[in-house]
Backbone of each chain as ProteinMPNN parsed JSONL, in Angstrom:
{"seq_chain_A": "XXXXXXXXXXXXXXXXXXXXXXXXXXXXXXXXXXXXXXXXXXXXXXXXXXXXXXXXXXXXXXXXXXXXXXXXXXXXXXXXXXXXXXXXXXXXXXXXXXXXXXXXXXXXXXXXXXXXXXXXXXXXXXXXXX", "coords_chain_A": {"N_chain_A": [[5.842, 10.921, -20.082], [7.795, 12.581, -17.769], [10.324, 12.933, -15.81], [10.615, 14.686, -13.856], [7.741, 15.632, -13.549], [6.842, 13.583, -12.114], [7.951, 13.824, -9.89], [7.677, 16.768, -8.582], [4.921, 16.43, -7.843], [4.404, 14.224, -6.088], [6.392, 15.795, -4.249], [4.532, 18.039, -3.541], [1.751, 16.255, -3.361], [2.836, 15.247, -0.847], [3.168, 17.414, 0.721], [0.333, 18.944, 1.132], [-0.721, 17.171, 2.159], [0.247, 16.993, 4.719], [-0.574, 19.488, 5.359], [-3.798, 19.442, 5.385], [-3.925, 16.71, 7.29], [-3.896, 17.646, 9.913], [-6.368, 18.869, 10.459], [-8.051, 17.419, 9.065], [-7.911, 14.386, 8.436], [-9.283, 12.614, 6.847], [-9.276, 13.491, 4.089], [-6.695, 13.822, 3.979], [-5.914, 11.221, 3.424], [-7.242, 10.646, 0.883], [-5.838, 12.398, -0.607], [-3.728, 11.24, -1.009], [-3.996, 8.916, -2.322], [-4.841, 9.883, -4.921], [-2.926, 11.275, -5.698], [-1.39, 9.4, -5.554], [-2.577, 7.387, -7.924], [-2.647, 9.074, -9.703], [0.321, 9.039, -10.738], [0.427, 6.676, -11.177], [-0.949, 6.15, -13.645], [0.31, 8.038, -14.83], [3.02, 6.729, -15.02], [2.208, 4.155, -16.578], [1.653, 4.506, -19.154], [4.026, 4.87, -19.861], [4.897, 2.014, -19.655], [3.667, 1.056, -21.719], [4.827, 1.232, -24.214], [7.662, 0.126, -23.719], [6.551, -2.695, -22.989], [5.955, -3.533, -25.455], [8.029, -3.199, -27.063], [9.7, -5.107, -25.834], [8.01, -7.752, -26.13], [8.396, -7.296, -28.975], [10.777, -8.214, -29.299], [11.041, -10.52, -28.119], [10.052, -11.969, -30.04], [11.354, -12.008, -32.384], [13.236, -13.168, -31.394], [12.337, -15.956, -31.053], [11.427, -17.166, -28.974], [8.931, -18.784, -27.555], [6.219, -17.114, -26.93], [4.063, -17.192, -25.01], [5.392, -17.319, -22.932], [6.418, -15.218, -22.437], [4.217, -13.453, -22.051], [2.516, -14.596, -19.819], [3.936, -13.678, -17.955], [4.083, -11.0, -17.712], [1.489, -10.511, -17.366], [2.078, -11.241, -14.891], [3.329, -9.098, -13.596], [1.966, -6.996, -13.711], [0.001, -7.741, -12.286], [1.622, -7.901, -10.2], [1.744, -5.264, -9.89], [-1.097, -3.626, -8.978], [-1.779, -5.372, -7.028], [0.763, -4.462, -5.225], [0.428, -1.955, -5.145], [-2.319, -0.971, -3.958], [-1.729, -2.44, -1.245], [-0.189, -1.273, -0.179], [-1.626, 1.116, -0.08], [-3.681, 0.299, 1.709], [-1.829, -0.132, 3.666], [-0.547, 2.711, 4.132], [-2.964, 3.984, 5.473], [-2.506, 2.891, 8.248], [-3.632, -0.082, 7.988], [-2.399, -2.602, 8.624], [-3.45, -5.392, 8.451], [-4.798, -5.396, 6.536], [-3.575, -4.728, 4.061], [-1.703, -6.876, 4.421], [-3.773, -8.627, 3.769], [-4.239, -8.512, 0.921], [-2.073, -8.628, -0.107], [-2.009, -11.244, -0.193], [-3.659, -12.331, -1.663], [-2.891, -11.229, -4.36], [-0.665, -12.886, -4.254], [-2.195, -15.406, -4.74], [-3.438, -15.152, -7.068], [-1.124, -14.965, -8.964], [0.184, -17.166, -8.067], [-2.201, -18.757, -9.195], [-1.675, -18.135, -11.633], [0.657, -18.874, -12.909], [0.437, -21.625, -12.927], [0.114, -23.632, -14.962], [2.326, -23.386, -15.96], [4.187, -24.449, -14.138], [2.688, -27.274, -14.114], [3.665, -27.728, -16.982], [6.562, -27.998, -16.538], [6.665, -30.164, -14.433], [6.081, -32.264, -16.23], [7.467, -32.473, -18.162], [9.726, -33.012, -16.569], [9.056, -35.843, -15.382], [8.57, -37.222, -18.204], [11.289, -36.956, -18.809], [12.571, -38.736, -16.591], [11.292, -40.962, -16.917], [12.376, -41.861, -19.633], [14.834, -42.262, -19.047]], "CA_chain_A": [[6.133, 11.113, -18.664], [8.432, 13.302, -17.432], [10.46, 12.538, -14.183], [10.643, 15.777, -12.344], [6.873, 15.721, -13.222], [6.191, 12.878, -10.675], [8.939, 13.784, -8.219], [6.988, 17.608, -8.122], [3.668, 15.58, -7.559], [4.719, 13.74, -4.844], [6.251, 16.729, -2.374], [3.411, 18.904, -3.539], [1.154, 15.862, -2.831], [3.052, 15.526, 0.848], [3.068, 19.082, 1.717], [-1.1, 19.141, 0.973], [-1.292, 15.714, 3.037], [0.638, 17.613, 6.15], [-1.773, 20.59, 5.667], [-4.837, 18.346, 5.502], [-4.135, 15.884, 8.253], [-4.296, 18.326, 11.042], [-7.751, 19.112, 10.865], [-8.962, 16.184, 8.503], [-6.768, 13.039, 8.353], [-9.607, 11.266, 5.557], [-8.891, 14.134, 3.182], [-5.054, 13.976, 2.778], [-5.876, 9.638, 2.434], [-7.64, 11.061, -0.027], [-5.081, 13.206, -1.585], [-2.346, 10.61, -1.305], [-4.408, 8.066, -2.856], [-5.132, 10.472, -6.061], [-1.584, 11.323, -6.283], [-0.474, 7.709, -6.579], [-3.231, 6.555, -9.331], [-2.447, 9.806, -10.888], [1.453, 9.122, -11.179], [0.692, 5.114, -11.786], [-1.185, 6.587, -15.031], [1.626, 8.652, -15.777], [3.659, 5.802, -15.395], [1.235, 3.247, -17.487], [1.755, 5.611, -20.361], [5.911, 4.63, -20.233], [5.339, 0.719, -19.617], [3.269, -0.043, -22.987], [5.757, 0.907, -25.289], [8.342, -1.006, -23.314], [6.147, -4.138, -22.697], [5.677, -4.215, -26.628], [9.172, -3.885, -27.26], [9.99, -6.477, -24.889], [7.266, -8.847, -26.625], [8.717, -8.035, -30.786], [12.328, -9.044, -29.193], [10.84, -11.916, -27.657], [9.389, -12.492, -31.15], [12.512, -11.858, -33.267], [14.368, -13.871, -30.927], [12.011, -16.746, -31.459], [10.857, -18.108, -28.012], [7.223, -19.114, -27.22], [5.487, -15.904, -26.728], [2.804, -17.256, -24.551], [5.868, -17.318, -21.428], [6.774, -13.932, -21.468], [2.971, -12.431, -21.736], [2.635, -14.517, -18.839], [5.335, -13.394, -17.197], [3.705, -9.55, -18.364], [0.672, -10.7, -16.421], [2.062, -11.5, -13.277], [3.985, -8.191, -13.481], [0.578, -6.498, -13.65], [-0.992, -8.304, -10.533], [2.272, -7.378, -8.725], [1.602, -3.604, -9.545], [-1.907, -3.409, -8.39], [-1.549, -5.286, -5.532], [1.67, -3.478, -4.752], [-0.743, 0.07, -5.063], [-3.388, -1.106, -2.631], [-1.582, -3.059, -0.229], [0.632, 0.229, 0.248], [-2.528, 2.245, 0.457], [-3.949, -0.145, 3.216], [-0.482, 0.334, 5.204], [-0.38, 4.032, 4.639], [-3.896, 4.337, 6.35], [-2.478, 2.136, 9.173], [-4.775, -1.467, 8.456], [-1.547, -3.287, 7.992], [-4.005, -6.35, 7.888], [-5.66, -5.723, 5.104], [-2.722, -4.686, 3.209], [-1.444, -8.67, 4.202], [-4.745, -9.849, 2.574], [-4.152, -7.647, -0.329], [-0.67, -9.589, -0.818], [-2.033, -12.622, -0.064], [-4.385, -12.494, -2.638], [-1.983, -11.075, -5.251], [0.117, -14.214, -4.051], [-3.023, -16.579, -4.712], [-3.398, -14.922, -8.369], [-0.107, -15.378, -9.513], [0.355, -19.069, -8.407], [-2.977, -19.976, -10.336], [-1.594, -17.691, -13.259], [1.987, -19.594, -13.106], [0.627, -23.082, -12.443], [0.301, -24.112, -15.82], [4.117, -23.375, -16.105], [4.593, -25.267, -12.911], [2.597, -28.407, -14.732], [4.501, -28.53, -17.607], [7.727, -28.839, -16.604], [6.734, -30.959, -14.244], [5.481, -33.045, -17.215], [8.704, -32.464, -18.533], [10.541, -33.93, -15.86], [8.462, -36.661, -15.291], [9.1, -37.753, -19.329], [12.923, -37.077, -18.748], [12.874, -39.834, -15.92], [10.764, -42.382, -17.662], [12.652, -41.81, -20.704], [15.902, -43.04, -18.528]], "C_chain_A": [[7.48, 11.807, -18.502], [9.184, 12.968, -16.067], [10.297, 13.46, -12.769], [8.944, 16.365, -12.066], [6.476, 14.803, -12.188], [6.843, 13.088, -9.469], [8.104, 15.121, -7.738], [5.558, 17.108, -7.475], [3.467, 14.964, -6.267], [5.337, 14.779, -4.182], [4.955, 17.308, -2.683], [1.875, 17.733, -2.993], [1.481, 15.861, -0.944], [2.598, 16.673, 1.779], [1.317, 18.955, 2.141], [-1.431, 18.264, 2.172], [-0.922, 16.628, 4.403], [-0.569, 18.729, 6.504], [-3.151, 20.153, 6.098], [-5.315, 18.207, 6.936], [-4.138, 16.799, 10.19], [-5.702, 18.328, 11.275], [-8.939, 18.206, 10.155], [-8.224, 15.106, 7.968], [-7.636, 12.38, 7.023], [-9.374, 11.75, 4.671], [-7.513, 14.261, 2.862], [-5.057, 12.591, 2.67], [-6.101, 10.194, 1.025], [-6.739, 11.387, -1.36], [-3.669, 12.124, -2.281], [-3.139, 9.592, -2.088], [-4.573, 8.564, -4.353], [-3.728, 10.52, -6.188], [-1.221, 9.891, -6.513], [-1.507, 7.27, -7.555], [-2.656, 7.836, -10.013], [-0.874, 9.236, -11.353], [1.445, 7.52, -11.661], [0.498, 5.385, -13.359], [-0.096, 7.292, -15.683], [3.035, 7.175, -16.416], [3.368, 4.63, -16.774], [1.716, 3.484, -18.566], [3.5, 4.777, -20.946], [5.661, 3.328, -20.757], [4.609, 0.627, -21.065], [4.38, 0.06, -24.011], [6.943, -0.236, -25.178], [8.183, -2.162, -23.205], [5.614, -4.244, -24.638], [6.915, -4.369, -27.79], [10.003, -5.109, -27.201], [9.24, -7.416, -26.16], [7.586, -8.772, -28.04], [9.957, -8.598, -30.186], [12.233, -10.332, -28.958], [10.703, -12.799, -29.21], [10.337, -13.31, -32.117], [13.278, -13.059, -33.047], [14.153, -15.596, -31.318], [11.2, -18.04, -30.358], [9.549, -18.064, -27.9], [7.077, -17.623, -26.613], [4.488, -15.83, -25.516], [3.783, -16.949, -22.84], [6.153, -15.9, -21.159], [5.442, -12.899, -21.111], [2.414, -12.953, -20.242], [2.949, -14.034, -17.382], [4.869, -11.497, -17.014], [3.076, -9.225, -16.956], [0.691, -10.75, -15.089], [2.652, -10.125, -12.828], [2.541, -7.142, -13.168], [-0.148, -6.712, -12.614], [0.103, -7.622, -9.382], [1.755, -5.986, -8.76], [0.648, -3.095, -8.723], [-1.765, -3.905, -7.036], [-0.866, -4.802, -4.826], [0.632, -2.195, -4.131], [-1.504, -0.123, -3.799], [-3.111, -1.805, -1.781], [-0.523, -1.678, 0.371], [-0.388, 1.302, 0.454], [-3.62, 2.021, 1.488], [-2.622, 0.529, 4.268], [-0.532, 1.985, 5.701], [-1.618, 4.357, 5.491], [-3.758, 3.104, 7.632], [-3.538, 0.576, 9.2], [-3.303, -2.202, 7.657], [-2.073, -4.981, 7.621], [-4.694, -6.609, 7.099], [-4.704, -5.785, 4.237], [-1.717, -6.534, 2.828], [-2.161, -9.288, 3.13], [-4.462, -9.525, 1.376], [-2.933, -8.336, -1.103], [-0.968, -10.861, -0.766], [-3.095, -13.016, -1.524], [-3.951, -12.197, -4.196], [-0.922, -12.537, -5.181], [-1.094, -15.25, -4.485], [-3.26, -16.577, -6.922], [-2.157, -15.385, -9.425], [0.549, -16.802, -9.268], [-0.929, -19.299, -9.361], [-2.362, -19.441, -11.817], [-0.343, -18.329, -13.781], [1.477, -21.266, -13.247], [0.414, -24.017, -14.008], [1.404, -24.404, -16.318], [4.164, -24.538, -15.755], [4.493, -26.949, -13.383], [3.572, -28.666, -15.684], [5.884, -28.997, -17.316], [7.806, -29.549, -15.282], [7.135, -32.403, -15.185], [6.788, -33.427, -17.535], [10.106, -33.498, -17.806], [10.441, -35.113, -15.832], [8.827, -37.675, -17.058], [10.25, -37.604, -19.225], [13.273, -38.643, -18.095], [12.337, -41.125, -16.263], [11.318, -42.781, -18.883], [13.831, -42.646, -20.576], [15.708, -44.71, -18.817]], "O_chain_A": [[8.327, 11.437, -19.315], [8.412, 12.706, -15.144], [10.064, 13.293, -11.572], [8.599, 17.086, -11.129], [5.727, 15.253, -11.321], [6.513, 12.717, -8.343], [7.68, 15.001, -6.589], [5.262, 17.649, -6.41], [2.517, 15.17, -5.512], [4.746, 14.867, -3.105], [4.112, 16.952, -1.86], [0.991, 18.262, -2.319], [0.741, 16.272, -0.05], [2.039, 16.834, 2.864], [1.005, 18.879, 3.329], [-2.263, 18.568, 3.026], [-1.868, 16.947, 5.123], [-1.253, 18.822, 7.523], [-3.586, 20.541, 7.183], [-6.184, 18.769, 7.603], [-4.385, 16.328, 11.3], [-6.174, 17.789, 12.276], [-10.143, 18.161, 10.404], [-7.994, 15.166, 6.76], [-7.007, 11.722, 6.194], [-9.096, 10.924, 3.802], [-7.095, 14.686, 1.785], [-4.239, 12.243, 1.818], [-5.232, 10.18, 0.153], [-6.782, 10.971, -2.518], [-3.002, 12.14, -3.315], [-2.342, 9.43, -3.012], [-4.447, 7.65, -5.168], [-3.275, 9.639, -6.92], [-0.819, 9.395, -7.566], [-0.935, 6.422, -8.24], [-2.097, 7.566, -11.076], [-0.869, 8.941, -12.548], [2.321, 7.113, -12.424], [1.323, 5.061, -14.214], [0.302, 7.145, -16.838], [3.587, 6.862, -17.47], [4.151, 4.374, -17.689], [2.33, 2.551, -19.085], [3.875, 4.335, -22.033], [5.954, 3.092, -21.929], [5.264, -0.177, -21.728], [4.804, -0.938, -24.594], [7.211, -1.125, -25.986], [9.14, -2.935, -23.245], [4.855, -5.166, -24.936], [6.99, -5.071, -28.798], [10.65, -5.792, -27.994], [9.948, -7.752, -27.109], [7.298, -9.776, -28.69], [10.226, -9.691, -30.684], [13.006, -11.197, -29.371], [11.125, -13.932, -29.444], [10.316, -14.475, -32.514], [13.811, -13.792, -33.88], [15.035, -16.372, -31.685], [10.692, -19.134, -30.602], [9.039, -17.005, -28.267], [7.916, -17.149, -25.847], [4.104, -14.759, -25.045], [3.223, -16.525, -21.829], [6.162, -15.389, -20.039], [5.435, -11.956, -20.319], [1.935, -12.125, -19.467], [2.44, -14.031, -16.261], [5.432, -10.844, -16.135], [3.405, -8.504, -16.015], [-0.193, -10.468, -14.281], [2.505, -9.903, -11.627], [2.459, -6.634, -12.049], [-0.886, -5.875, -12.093], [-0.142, -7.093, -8.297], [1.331, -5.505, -7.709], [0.966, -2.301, -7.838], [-1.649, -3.179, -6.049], [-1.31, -4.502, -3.718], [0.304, -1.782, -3.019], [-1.301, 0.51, -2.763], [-4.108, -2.139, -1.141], [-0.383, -1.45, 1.572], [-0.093, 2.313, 1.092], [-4.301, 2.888, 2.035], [-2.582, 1.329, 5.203], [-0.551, 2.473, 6.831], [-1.325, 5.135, 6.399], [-4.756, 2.461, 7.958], [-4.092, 0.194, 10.231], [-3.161, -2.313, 6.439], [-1.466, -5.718, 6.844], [-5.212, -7.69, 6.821], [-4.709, -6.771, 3.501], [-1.32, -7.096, 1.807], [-1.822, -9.982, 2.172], [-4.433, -10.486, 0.608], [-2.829, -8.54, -2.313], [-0.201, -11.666, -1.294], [-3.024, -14.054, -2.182], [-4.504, -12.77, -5.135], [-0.538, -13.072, -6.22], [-0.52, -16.336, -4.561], [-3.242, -17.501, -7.735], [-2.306, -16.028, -10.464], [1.256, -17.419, -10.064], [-0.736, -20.036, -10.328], [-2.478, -20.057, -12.876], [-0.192, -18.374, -15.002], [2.288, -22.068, -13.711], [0.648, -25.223, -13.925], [1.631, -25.404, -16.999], [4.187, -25.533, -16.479], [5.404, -27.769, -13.268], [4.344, -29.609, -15.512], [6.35, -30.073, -17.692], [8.948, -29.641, -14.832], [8.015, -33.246, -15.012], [7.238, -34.537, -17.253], [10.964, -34.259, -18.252], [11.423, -35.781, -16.154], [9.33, -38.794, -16.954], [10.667, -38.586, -19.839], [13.928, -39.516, -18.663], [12.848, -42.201, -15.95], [10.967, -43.859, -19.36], [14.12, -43.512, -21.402], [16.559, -45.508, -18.423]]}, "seq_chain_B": "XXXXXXXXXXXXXXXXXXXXXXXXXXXXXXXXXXXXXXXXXXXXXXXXXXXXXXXXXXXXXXXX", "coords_chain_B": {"N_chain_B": [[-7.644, 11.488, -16.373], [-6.87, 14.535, -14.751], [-3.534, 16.443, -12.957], [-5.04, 18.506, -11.823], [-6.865, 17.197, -10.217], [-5.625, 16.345, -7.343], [-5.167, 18.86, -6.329], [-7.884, 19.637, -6.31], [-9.332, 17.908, -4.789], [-7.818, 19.066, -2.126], [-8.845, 21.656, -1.979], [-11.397, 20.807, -1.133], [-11.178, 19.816, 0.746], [-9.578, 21.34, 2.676], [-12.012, 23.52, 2.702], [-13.957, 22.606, 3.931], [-12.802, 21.772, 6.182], [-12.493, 24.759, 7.026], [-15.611, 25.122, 6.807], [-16.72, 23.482, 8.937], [-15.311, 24.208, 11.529], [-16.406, 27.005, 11.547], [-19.402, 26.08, 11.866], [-19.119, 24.641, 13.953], [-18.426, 26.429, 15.974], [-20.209, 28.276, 16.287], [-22.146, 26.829, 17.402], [-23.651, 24.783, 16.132], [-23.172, 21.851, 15.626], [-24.283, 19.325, 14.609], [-25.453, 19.984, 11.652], [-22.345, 20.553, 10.946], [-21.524, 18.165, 11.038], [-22.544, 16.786, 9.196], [-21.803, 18.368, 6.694], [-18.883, 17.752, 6.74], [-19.494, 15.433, 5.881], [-21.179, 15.61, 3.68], [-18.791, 16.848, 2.149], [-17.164, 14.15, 2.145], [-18.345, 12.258, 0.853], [-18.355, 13.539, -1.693], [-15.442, 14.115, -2.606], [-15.245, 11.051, -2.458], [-16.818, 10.078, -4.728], [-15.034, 11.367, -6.61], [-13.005, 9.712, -6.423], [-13.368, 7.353, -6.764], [-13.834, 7.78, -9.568], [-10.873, 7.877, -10.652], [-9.619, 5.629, -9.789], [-11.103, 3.392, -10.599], [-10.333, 4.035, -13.537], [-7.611, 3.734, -13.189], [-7.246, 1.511, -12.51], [-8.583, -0.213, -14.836], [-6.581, 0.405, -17.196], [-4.664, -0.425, -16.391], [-5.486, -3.474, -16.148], [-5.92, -3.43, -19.164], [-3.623, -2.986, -19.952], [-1.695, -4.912, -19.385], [-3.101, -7.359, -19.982], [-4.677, -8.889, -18.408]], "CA_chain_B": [[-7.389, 13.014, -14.926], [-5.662, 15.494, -14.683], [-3.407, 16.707, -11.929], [-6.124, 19.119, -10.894], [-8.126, 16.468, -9.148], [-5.092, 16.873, -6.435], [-5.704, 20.18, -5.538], [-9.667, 20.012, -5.894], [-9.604, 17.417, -3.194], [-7.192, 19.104, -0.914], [-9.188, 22.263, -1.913], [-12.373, 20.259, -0.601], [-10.139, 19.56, 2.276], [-9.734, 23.127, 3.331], [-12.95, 24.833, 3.242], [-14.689, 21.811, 4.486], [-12.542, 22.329, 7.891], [-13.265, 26.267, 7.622], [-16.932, 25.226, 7.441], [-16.859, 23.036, 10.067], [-14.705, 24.74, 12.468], [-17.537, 27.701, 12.146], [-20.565, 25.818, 12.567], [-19.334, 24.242, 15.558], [-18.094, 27.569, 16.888], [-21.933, 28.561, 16.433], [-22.987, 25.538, 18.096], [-24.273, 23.746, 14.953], [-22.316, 20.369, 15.904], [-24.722, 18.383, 14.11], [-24.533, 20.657, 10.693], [-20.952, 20.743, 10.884], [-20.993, 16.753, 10.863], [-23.373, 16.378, 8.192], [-20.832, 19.14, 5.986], [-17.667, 16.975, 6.764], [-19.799, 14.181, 5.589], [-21.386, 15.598, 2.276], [-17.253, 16.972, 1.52], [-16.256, 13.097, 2.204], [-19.309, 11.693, -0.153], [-17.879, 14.025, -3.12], [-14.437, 13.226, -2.707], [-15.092, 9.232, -2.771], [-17.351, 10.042, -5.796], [-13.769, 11.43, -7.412], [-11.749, 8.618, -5.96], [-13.969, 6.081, -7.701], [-13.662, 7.397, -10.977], [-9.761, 7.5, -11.184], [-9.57, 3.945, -9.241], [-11.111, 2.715, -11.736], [-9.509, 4.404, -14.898], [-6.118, 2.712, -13.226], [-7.621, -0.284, -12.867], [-8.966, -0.818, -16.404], [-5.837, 0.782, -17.294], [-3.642, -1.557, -16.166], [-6.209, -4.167, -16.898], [-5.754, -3.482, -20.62], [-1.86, -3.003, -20.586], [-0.885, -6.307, -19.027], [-3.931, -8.645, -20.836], [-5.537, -9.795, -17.154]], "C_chain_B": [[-6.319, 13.547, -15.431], [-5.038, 15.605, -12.93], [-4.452, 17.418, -10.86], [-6.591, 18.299, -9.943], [-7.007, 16.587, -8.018], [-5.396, 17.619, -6.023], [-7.218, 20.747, -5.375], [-9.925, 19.507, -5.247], [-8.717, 18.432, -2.238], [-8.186, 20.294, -0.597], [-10.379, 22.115, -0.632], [-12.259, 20.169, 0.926], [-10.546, 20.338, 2.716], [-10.912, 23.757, 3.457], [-13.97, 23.54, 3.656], [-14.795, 21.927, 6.304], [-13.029, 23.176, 8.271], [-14.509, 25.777, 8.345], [-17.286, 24.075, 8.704], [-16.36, 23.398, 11.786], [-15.935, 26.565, 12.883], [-18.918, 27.241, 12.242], [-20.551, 25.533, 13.902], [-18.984, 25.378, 16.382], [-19.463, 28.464, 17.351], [-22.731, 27.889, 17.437], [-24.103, 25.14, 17.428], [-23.877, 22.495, 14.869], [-22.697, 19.497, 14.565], [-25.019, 18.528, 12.167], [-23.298, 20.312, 10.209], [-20.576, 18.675, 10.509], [-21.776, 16.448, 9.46], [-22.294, 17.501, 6.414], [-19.883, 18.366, 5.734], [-18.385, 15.672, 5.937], [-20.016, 14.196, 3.923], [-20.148, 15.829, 1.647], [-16.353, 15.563, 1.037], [-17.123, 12.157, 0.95], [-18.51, 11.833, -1.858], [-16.585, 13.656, -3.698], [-14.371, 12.088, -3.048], [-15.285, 9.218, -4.53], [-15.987, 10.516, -6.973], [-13.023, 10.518, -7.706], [-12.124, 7.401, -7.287], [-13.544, 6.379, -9.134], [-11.79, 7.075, -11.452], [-9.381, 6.017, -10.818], [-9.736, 3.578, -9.94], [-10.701, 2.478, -13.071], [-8.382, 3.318, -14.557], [-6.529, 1.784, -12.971], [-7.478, -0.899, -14.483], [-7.943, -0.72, -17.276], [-4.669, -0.377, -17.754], [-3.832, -3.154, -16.657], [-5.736, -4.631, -18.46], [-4.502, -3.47, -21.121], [-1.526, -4.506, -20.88], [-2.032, -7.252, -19.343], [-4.752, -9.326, -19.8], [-6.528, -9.791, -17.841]], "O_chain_B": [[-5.351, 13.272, -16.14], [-5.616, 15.152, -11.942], [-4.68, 17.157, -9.679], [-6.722, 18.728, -8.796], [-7.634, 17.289, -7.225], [-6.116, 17.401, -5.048], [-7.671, 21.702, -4.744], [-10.831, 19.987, -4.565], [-9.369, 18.488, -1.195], [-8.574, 20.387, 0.567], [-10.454, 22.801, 0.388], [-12.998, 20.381, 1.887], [-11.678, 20.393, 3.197], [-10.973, 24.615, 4.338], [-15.125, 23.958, 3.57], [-15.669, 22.043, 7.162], [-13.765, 23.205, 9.257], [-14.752, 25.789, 9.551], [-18.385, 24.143, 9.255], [-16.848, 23.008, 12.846], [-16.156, 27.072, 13.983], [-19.699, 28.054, 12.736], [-21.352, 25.844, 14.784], [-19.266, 25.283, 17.576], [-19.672, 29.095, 18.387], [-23.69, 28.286, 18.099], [-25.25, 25.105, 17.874], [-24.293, 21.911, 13.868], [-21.908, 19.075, 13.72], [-24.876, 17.557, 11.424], [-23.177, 19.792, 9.099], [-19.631, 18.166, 9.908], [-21.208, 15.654, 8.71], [-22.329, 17.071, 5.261], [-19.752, 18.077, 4.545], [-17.601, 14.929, 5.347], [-19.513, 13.441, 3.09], [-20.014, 15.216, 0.587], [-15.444, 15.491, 0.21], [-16.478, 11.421, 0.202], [-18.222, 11.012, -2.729], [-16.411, 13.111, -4.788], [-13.548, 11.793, -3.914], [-14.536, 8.731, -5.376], [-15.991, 10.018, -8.099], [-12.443, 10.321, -8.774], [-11.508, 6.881, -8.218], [-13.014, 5.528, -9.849], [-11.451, 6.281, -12.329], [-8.831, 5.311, -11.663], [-8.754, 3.124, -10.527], [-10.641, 1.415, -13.69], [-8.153, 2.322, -15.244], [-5.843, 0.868, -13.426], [-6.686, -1.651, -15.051], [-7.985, -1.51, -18.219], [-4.144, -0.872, -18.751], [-3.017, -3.885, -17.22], [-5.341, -5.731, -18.849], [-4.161, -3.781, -22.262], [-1.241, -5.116, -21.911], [-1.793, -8.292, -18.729], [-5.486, -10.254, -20.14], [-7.557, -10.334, -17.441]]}, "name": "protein", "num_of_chains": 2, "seq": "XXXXXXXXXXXXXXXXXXXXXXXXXXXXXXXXXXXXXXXXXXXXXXXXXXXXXXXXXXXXXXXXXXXXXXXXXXXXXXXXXXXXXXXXXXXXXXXXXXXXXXXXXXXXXXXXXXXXXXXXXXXXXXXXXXXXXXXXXXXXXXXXXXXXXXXXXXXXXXXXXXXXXXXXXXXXXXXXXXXXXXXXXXXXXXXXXX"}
């Protein structure tokens, strides 16, 4: 990935969208919707090397592995839902784009709540331990 | 994908209007809607496939 390749991408997507939306508003959704999966893919491309860096340091370092792929995961739910709750808003249904977060919010508590248990657990044996 | 698929929708864009802006100048109305419609069919049929690439994409990065 390149940076001044996604920054060209995006005006050249804008400009197209302005041209468009005069005489057909579903065709520059259209266009803006291709330009952002295209530049997420560009992006995609960057994050694996980084998210497998991340995970040998984690390795090296020596902590449980299973919290930061977690932690990967929820990073992953934010993106998508990020994408399509921003591509509800941009076509004006700012209530779908809600559900769209609300449902990214419903994913990532059940994908955390195992956390959430243990150190409950944790606590819970601290104070009985008193 | 490539970038292309940008400019083959906007392309789609553009001569979709032309042809709709001269049927209805003909007084083909009902043409001209059925044009805008097959242009919006083909498009989706694009949309879908990269939607889904970044889905599965992402899918497969982050382990969902």
């Amino acid at each position: 990935m390149e940076l001044t390749n996604v920054l060209g991408i995006c005006i050249i997507a804008a400009l197209l969208c302005i041209v468009l939306s005069e005489h057909k508003p579903e065709y520059s959704a259209a266009v803006v919707l291709l330009a952002g999966a295209y530049i997420f893919l560009l992006l995609i491309k960057n994050i694996i090397p980084a998210a497998t860096g991340l995970l040998s340091v984690i390795d090296a370092a020596g902590v449980e592995n299973d919290y930061m792929k977690t932690a990967l995961k929820a990073l992953g739910i934010c993106y998508i839902t990020q994408f399509a709750a921003d591509v509800c808003r941009d076509f004006g249904q700012t209530a779908l784009a809600s559900k769209a977060e609300l449902a990214g919010k419903c994913a990532i508590f059940l994908l955390s709540l195992p956390l959430v248990t243990n150190i409950v657990e944790i606590a819970v044996n601290m104070i009985g331990g008193i | 994908m490539d970038v292309d698929f940008i400019f083959r929708v906007a392309a789609i864009g553009i001569i979709v209007a032309v042809l709709n802006q001269l049927l209805v100048r003909s007084g083909r109305e009902d043409q001209a809607m059925l044009t805008s419609l097959a242009g919006l069919v083909v498009v989706l049929l694009m949309l879908i496939d990269v939607i889904g690439e970044l889905f599965t994409n992402i899918k497969s990065v982050f382990g969902l």
